[in-house]
C-alpha distance (Angstrom), angle and dihedral (degrees) to the residues before:
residue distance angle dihedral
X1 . . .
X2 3.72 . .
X3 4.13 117.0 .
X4 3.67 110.6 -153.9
X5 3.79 126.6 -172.2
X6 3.99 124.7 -170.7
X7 4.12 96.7 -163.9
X8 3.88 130.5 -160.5
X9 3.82 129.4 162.2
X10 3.78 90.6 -101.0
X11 3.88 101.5 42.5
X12 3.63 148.4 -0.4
X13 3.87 121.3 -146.0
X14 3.76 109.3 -161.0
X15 3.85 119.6 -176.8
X16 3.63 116.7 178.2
X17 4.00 110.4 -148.6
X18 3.81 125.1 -160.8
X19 4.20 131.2 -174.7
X20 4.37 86.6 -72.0
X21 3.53 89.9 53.5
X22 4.33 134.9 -116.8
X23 4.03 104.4 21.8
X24 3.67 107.3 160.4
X25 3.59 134.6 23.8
X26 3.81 125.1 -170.2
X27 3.49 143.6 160.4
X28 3.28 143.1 -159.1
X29 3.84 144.7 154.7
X30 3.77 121.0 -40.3
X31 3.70 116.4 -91.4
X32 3.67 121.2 -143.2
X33 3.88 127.2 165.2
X34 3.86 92.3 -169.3
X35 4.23 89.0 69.3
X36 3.54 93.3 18.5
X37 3.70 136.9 90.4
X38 4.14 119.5 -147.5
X39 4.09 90.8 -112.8
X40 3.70 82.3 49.7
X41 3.66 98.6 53.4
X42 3.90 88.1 35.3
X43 3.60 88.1 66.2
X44 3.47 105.3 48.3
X45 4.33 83.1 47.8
X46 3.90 86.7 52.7
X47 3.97 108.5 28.0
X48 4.02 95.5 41.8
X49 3.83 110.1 13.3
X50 3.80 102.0 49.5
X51 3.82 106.2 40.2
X52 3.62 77.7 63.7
X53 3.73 108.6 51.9
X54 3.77 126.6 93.6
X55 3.41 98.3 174.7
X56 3.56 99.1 56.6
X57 3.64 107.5 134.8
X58 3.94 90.8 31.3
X59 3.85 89.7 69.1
X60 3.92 112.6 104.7
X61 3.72 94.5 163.5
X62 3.57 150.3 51.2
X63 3.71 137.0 -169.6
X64 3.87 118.2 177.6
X65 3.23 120.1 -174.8
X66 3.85 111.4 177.4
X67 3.99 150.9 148.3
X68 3.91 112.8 -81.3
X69 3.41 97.4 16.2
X70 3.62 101.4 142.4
X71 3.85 123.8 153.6
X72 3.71 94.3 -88.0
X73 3.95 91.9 54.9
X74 3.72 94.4 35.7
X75 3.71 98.2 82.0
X76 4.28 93.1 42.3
X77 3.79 82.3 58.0
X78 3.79 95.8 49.6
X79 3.63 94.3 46.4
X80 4.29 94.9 53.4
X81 4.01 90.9 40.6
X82 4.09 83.7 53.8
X83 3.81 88.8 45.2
X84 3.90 94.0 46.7
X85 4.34 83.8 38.2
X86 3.88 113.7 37.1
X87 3.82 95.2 160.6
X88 3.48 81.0 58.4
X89 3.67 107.1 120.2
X90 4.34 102.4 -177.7
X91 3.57 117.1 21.0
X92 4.22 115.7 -174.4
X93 3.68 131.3 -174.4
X94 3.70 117.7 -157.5
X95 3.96 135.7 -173.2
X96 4.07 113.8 -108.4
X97 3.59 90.1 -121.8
X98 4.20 92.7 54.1
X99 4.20 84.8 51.8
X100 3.92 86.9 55.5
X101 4.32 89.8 40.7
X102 3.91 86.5 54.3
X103 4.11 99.9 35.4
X104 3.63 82.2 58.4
X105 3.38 115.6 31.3
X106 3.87 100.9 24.7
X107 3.93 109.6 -168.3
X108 3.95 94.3 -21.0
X109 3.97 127.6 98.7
X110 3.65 110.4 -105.4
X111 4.13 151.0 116.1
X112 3.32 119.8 -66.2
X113 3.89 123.6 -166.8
X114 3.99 147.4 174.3
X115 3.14 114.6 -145.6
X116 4.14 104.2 171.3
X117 4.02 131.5 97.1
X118 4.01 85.8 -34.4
X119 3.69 126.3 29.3
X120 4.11 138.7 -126.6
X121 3.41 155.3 162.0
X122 3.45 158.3 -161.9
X123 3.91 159.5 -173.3
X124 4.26 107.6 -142.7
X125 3.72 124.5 -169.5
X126 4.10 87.7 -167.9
X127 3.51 101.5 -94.7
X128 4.21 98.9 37.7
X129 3.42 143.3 24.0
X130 3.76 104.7 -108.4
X131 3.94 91.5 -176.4
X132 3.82 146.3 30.0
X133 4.05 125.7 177.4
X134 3.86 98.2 -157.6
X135 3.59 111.4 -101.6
X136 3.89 92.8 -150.4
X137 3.67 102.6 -163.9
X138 4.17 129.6 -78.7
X139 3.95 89.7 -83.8
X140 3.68 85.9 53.0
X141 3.70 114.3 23.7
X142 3.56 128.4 -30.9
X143 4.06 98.3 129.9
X144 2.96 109.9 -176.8
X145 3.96 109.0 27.6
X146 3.76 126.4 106.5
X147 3.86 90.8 -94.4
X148 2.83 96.7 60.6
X149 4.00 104.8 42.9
X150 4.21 74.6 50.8
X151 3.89 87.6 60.5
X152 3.79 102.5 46.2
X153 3.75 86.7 47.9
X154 3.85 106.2 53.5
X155 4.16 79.2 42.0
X156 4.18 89.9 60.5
X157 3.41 93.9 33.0
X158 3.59 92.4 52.7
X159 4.36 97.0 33.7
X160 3.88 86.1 55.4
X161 3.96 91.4 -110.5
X162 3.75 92.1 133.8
X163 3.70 135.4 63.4
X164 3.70 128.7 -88.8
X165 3.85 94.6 -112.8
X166 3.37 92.8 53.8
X167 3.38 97.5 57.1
X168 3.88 97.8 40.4
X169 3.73 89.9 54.5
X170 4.10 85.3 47.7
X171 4.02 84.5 55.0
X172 3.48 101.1 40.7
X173 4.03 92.5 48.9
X174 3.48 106.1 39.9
X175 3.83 107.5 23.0
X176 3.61 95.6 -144.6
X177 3.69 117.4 140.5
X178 3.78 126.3 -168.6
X179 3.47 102.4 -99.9
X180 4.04 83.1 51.0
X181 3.94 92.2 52.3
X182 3.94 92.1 45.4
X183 3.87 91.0 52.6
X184 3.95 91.1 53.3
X185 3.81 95.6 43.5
X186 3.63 96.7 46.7
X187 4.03 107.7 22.4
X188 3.37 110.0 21.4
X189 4.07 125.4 69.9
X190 3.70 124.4 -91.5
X191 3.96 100.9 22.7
X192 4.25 84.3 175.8
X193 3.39 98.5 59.3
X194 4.03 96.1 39.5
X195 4.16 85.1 55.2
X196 4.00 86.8 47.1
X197 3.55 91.9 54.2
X198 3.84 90.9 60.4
X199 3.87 87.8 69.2
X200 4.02 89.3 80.1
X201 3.23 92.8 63.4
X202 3.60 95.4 45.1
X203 4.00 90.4 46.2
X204 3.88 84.1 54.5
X205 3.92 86.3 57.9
X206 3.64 107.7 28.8
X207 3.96 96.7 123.6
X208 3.80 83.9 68.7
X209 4.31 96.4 99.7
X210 4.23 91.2 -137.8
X211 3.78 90.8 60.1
X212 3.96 96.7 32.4
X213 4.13 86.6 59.2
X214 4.00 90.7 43.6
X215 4.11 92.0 58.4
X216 4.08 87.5 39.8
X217 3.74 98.7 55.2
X218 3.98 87.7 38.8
X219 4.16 85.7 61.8
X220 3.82 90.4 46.7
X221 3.47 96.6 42.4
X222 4.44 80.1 57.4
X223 3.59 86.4 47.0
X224 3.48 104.3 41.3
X225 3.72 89.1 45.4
X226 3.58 114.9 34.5
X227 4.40 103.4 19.9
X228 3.87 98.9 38.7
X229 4.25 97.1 66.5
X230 4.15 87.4 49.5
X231 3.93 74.2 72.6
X232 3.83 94.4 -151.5
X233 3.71 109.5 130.3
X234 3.73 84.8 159.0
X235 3.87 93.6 74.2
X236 3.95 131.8 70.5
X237 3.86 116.8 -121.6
X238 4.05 111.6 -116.3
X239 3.73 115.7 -172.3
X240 4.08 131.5 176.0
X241 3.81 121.5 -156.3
X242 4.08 145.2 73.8
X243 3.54 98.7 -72.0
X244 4.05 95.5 42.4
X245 4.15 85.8 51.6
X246 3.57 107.6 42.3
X247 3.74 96.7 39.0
X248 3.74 93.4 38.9
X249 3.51 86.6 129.9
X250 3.78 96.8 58.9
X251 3.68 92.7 38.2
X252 4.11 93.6 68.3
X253 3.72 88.3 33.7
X254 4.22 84.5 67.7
X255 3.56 93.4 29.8
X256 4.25 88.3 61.6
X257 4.30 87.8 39.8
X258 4.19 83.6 60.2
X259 4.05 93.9 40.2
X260 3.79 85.6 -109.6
X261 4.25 128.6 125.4
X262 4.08 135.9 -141.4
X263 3.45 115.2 -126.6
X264 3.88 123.2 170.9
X265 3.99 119.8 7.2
X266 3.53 118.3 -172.7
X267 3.98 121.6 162.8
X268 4.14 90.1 -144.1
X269 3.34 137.2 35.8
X270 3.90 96.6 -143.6
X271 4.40 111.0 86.6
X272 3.80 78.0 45.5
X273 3.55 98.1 62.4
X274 3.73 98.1 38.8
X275 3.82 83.0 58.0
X276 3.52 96.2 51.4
X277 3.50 101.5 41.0
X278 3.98 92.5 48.1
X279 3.76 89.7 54.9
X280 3.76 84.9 60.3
């Protein structure tokens, strides 16, 4: 059986997958090596992973794919999943952005994106990405990405570059004032997913034409940005995430302004990667 973990700092989905298919899904906290000590990760493997496995000496395999997994943290990760799994027999850890390249593209060349609080890309060949332009972060990059959109809202909100409806419905809904938004951007923890946030109430409202434009150009900027220098006109743009789902809509509408197509949209990574590592 083959244990497979899609990892972010706020939770892990783990699904273990035998010859019939999906058997177990569980999940627990997110797992992150970057902000995490080993004891730390060690506990969430022990206190919340294995009271809940079944299968536990059936599993010959494991594939993490996780946040902050980057080659210096890959081999700490490997060495506590053995610990917590010695009849382990092959135990991989992957980047979060290859888990989205393979949920959506599966063994075929393609683009691979995440389009959700933070923002990513990349060129795959079907086995490895080939390709990265550097996301950078929502302060500076991430186009595209719910942070962002968050950002150039509260900045036309604020600059008077949207109408007074909107922003009386923005008061009226959410109660937040500007000295409230400054003190949660720039004093408060987690700035990136406050600004993300704002994007419900801008999905709530997106048929008015001020906000409609502001999630557009955000998607082009992405494109424009981050999918033009891959140079591959030739191949559709997939994405997986919050913003890529629920704005689908807007998403191909910039994709056609830069000569550009959606392919595959998926909100999470995870029935993906079950199919792709079953067909292995």
């Amino acid at each position: 059986m083959i244990l497979i973990a899609d990892s972010g700092s706020t939770k892990t989905d783990w699904c273990v997958v035998g010859n019939s298919g999906k058997v177990l899904s569980i999940s627990t906290q997110g797992i992150n090596p970057l902000v995490q000590s080993e004891n730390e990760v060690e506990r969430v493997l022990r206190a919340e992973l294995m009271p809940a496995m079944t299968y536990i000496s059936d599993i010959t395999d494991i594939r993490f794919y996780g946040a902050g997994c980057r080659d210096e943290m890959i081999t700490v990760l490997e060495r506590l999943l053995r610990k917590v799994f010695p009849a382990a027999v092959n135990v991989c850890v992957y980047s979060d952005l290859l888990a989205v390249a393979r949920a959506l593209c599966g063994k075929n060349e393609g683009i691979a994106c995440i389009l959700g609080t933070g923002a990513n890309s990349c060129l795959y060949d079907g086995e490895h990405i080939t390709a990265n332009t550097p996301a950078l972060g929502y302060i500076l990059g991430d186009e595209g990405s719910g942070a962002v959109l968050g950002k150039l809202f509260v900045n036309a909100l604020f600059k008077g570059r949207l109408s007074d409806k909107v922003r009386t419905a923005f008061e009226a809904e959410t109660q937040l004032t500007m000295p409230v938004i400054i003190n949660k951007v720039y004093r408060q923890p987690m700035p990136n997913r406050f600004l993300a946030s704002l994007s419900l109430f801008i999905g709530r409202h997106i048929d008015e034409p001020d906000l409609h434009r502001l999630v557009v150009d955000n998607f082009r900027s992405f494109l424009v940005r981050n999918i033009r220098p891959y140079c591959r006109p030739d191949l559709p743009v997939n994405a997986i995430g919050s913003m890529a789902y629920h704005y689908r809509e807007c998403l191909e509408e910039a994709a056609r302004a830069e000569g550009m197509r959606i392919g595959t949209v998926m909100k999470s990574p995870m029935e993906g990667l079950v199919r792709y590592h079953s067909d292995i």
